[in-house]
MARKOL-777695 format. One line per 2 residues: number of its first residue (from 0); their letters; for each residue x, y, z of C-alpha. Coordinates in nm, 3 decimals. Example, Ala and Ser with C-alpha at 12.3 -4.5 7.8 and 13.67 -1.06 7.14 Angstrom:
0	as	1.230 -0.450 0.780  1.367 -0.106 0.714 .
***
This chain:
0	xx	4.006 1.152 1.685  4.104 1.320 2.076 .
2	xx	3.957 1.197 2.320  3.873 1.437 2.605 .
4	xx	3.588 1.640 2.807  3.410 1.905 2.668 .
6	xx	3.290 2.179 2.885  3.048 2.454 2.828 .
8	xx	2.847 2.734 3.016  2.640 2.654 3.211 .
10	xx	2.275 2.811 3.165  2.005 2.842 3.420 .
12	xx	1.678 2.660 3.258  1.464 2.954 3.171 .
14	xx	1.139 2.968 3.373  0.858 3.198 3.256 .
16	xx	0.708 3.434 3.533  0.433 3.189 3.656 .
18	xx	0.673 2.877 3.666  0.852 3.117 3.925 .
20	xx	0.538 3.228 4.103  0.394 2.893 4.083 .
22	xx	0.710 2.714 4.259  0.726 2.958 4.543 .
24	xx	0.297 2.966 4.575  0.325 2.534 4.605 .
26	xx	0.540 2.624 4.916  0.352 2.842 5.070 .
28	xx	0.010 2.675 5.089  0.184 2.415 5.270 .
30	xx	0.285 2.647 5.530  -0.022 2.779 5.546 .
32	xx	-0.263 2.450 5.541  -0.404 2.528 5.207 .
34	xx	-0.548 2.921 5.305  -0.529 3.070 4.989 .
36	xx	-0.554 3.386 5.053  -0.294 3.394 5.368 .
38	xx	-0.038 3.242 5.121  -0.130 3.545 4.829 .
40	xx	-0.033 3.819 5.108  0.265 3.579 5.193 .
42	xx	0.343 3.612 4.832  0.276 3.987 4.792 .
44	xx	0.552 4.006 5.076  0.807 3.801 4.917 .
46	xx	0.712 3.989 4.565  0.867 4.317 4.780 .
48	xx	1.139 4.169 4.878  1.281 3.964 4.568 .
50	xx	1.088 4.117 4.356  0.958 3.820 4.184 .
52	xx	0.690 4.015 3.955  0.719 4.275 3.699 .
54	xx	0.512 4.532 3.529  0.395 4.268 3.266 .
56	xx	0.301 4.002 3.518  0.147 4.079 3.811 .
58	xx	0.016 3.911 4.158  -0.325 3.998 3.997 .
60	xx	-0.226 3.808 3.591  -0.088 3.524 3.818 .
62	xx	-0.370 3.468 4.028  -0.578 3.477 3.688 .
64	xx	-0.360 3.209 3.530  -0.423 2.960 3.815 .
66	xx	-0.799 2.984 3.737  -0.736 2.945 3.372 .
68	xx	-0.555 2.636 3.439  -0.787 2.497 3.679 .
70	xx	-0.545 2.508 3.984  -0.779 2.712 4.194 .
72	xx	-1.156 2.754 4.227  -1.388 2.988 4.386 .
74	xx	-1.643 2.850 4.595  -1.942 2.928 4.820 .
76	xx	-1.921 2.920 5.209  -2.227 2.845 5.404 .
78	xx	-2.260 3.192 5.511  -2.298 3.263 5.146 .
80	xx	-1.945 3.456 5.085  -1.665 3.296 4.851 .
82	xx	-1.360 3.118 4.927  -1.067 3.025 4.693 .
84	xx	-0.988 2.727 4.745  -0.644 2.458 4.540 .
86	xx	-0.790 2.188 4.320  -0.698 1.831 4.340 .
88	xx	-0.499 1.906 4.068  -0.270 2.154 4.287 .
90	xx	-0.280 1.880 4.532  -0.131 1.642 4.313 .
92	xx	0.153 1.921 4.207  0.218 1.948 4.585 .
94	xx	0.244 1.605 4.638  0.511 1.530 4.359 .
96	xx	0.694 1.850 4.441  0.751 1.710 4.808 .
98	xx	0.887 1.361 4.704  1.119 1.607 4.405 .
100	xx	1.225 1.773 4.725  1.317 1.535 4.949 .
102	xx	1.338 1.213 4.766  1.497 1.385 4.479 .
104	xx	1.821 1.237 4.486  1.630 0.874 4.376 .
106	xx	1.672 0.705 4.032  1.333 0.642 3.857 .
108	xx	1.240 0.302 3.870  0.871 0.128 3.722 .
110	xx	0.643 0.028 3.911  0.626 -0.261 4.153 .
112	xx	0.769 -0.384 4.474  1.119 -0.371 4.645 .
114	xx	1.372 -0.696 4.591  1.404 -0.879 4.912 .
116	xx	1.782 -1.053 4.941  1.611 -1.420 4.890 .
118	xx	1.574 -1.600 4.591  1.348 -1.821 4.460 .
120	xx	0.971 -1.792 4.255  0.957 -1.426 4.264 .
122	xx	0.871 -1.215 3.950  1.185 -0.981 3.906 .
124	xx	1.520 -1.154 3.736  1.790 -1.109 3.940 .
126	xx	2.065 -1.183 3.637  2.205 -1.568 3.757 .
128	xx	2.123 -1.883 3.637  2.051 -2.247 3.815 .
130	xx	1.987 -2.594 3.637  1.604 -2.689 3.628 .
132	xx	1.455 -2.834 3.910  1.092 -3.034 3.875 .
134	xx	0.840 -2.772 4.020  1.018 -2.514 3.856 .
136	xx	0.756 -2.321 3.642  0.815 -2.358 3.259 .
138	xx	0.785 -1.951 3.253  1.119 -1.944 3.393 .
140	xx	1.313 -2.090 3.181  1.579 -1.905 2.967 .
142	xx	1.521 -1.990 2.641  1.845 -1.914 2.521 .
144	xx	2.117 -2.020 2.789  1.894 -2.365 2.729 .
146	xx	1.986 -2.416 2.353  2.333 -2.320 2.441 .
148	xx	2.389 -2.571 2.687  2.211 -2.805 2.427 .
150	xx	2.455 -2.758 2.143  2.727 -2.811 2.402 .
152	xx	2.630 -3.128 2.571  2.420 -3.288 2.224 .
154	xx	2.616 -3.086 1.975  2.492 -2.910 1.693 .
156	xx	2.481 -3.184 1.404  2.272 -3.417 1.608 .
158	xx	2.080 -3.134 1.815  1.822 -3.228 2.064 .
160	xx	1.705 -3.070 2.425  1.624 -3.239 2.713 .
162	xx	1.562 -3.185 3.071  1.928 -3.167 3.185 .
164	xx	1.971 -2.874 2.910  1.729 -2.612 3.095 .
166	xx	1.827 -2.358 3.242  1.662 -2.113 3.489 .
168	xx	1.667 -1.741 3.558  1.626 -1.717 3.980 .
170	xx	1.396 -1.450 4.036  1.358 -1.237 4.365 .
172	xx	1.092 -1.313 4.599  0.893 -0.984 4.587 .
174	xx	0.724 -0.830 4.951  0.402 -0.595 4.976 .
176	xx	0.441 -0.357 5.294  0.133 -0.200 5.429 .
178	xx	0.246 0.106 5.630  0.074 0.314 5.856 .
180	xx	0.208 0.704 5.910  0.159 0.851 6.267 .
182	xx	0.181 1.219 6.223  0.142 1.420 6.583 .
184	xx	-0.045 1.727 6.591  -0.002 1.840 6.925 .
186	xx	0.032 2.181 7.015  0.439 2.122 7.095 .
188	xx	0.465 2.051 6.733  0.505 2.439 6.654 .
190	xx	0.607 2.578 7.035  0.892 2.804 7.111 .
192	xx	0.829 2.902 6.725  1.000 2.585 6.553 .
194	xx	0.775 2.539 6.296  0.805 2.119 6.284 .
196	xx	0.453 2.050 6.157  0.509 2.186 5.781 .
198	xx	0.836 1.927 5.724  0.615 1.695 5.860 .
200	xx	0.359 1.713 5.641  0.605 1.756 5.340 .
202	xx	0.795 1.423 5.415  0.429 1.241 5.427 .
204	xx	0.288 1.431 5.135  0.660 1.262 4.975 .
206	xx	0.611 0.968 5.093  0.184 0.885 4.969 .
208	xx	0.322 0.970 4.650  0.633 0.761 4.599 .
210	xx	0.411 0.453 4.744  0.080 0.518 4.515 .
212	xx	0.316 0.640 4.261  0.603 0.371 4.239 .
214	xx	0.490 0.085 4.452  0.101 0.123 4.378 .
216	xx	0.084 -0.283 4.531  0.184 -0.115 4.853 .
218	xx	-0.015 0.061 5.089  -0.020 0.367 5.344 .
220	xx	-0.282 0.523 5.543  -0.213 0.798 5.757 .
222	xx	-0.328 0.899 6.095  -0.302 1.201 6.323 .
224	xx	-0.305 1.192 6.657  -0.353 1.492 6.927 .
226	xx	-0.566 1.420 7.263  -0.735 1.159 7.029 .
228	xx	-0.641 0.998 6.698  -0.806 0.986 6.335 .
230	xx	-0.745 0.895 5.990  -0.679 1.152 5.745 .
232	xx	-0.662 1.079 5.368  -0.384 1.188 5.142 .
234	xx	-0.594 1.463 4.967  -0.623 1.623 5.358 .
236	xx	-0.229 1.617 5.404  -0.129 2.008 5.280 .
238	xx	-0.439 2.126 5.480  -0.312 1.930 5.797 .
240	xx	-0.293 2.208 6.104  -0.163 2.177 6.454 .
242	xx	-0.420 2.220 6.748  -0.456 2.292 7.070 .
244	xx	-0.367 1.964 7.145  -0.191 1.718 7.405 .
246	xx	-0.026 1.370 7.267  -0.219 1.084 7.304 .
248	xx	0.039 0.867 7.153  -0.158 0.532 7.284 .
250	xx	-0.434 0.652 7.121  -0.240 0.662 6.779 .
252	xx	-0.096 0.341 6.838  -0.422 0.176 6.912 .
254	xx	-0.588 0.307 6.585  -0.246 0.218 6.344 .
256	xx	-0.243 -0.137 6.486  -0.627 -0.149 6.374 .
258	xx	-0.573 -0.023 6.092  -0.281 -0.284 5.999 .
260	xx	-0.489 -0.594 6.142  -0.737 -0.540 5.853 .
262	xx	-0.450 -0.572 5.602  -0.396 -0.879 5.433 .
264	xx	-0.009 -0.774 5.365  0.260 -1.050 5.549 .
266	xx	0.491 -0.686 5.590  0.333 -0.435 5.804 .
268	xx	0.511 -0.148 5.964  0.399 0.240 6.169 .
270	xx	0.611 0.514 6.114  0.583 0.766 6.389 .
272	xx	0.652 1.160 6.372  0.663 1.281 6.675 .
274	xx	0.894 1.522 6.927  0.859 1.249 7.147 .
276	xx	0.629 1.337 7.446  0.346 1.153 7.557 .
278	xx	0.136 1.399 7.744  -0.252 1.241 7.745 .
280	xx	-0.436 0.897 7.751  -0.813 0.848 7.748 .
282	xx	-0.943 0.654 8.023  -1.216 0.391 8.022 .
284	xx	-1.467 0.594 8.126  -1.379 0.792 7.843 .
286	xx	-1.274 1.076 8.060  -0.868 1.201 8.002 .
288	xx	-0.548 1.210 8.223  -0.358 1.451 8.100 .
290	xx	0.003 1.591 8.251  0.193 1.822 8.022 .
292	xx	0.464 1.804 8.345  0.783 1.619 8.213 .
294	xx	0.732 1.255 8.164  0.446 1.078 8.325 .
296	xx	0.511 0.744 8.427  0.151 0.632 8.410 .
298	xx	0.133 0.785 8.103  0.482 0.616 7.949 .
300	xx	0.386 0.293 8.085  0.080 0.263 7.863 .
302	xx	0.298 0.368 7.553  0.544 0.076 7.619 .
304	xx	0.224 -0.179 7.636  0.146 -0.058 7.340 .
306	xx	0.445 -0.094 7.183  0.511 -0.434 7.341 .
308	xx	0.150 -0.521 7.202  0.286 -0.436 6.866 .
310	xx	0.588 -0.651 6.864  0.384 -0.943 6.947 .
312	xx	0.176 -0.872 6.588  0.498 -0.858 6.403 .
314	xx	0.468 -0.471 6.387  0.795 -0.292 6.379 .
316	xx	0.716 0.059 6.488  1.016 0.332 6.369 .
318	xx	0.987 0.657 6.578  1.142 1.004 6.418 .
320	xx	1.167 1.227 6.708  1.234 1.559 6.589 .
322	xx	1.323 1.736 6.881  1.683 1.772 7.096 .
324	xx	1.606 1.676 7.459  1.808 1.392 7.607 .
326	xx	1.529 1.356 7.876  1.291 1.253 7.571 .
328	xx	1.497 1.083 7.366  1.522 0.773 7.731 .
330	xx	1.128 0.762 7.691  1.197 0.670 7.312 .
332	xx	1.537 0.447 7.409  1.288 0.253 7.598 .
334	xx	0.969 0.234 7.379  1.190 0.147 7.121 .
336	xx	1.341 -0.177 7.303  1.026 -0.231 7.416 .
338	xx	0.870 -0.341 7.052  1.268 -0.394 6.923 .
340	xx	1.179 -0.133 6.687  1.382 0.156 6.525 .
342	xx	1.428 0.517 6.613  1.610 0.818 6.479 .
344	xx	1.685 1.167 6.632  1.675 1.384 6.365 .
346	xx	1.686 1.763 6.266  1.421 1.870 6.043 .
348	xx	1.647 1.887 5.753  1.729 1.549 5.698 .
350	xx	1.397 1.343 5.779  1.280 1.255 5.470 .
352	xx	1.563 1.104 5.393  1.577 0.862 5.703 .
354	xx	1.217 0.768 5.605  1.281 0.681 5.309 .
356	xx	1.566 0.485 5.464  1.382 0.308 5.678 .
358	xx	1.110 0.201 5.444  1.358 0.045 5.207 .
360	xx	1.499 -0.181 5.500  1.199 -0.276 5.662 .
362	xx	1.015 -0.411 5.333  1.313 -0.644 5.256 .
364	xx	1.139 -0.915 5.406  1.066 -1.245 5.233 .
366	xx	0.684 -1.368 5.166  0.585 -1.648 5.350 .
***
């Protein structure tokens, strides 16, 4: 028999017209924070353009076919008028389609926790074998590398096992990481017409559902931070708009370091999206300095405490600025050394992919 590759044409999976529509429509209501109708006319403008419809399947069977299968729903304002408005089902879709997008290159693993690189009374087998030690728990102990080195040492005729016959599997020492994501919604985040908000909320839309989904002993919260800071909840993320806001990054910092005290996780990290300029801190009184004006040094100087404050609780903090300005990217240098964190300056393109990155090596920590 020849041995040998076999090619054939390839053939584009067939999609039917709604799989098409549907792809393109998940897109767009993250662009436009979950306005329905805004992302129909963006839709109906694309349709003239690529001519994604055709005389059998309209905008108008489409838009019926998301009712039927209970991705929309029409509901009643207070003034009385209706609104259509995604389900939590279509929330879901969006979610898994962001971690497809940018985490797509990952294997599928089950569900669970990361390896750390230590070994010892973990739960996951790491493959390698070690004589039994007293303590060692009875759960642990190959069954069969144990007869075999029983027939070797006793032999088979007069066959007996005995403590110096057992053999155990090492297992890796498994972590839990509680993480906290700092997304900023200041109004910079979409000035001179970069649009930096919408990867933003694709990478953490990508990155609630690979922890809930594939590390559900995990946890994330996610915060937003503009001239104050708040918690948002997953469900909120493709809704998530950019205001007319300065960056109150202390403010951000204060509320993700409260957040991870509560957590009874050893591992506890802050991601931080930003483009990197503090612009606004809220005073005692509860009044606001605010100075949009390059760098503020009164301003920076409460960032670093915080950061500082954050390497005393064992919190790394990992900054993704996503903008190109060497005078921004000292402020970071030095917020960074101050809580001997991590940052990356990245393009838009590639930041889910550092995040991802960074997650993996910051939860390879061993349990104490």
């Amino acid at each position: 028999m020849k041995k040998g590759f076999y090619f054939k044409t390839y053939e584009k999976p067939f999609k039917t017209p709604f799989e098409v529509l549907f792809g393109v429509f998940k897109e767009l209501i993250v662009h436009t924070s979950g306005d329905f109708d805004e992302a129909i006319d963006w839709l109906r403008e694309l349709d003239k353009e690529y001519k994604l419809t055709t005389p059998d399947y309209t905008i108008e069977d489409f838009i019926e076919d998301l009712k039927k299968k209970g991705f929309i729903r029409e509901e009643i304002t207070p003034d009385g008028s209706g609104e259509t408005t995604i389900t939590s089902k279509t929330e879901r879709l969006i979610r898994q389609a962001a971690l497809d997008q940018i985490f797509g290159n990952l294997n599928k693993s089950g569900s669970g926790n990361h390896k750390t690189k230590q070994v010892g009374g973990g739960d996951e087998l790491t493959g390698e074998f070690r004589s039994y030690n007293f303590g060692d728990s009875l759960d642990k102990i190959s069954l069969t590398e144990s007869l075999k080195n029983a027939q070797i040492n006793n032999g088979i005729g007069d066959f007996q096992l005995t403590e110096n016959d057992l053999v155990i599997e090492d297992t890796h020492y498994k972590s839990q990481m509680s993480t906290v994501l700092m997304i900023d919604i200041s109004h910079s985040m979409i000035l001179y017409g970069e649009d930096r908000i919408t990867p933003a909320k694709k990478v953490a839309m990508a990155l609630a559902e690979l922890i809930t989904t594939r590390y559900p002993k995990d946890t994330i919260d996610i915060l937003v931070f503009g001239n104050d800071a708040w918690p948002i909840s997953i469900k909120e993320l493709p809704f998530l708009k950019v205001g007319p806001y300065h960056t109150n990054t202390v403010a951000g910092l204060q509320l993700a370091m409260d957040m991870l005290r509560r957590k009874r996780n050893t591992n506890k990290q802050i991601f931080m999206i930003t483009d990197g300029k503090p612009s606004c801190v809220r005073e005692k009184d509860g009044s606001y300095y605010m100075n949009s004006n390059g760098l503020d040094q009164y301003i920076v100087e409460k960032c670093y405490t915080q950061a500082a404050q954050a390497r005393k609780l064992h919190i790394p903090i990992t900054t993704f600025m996503i903008a190109n300005d060497p005078y921004l990217q000292q402020f970071v240098d030095k917020f960074t050394e101050a809580n001997q964190g991590k940052a990356f300056y990245t393009g838009l393109k590639g930041l889910g992919e550092m995040i991802f990155q960074d997650y993996e090596s910051n939860r390879k920590k061993k349990l104490k």
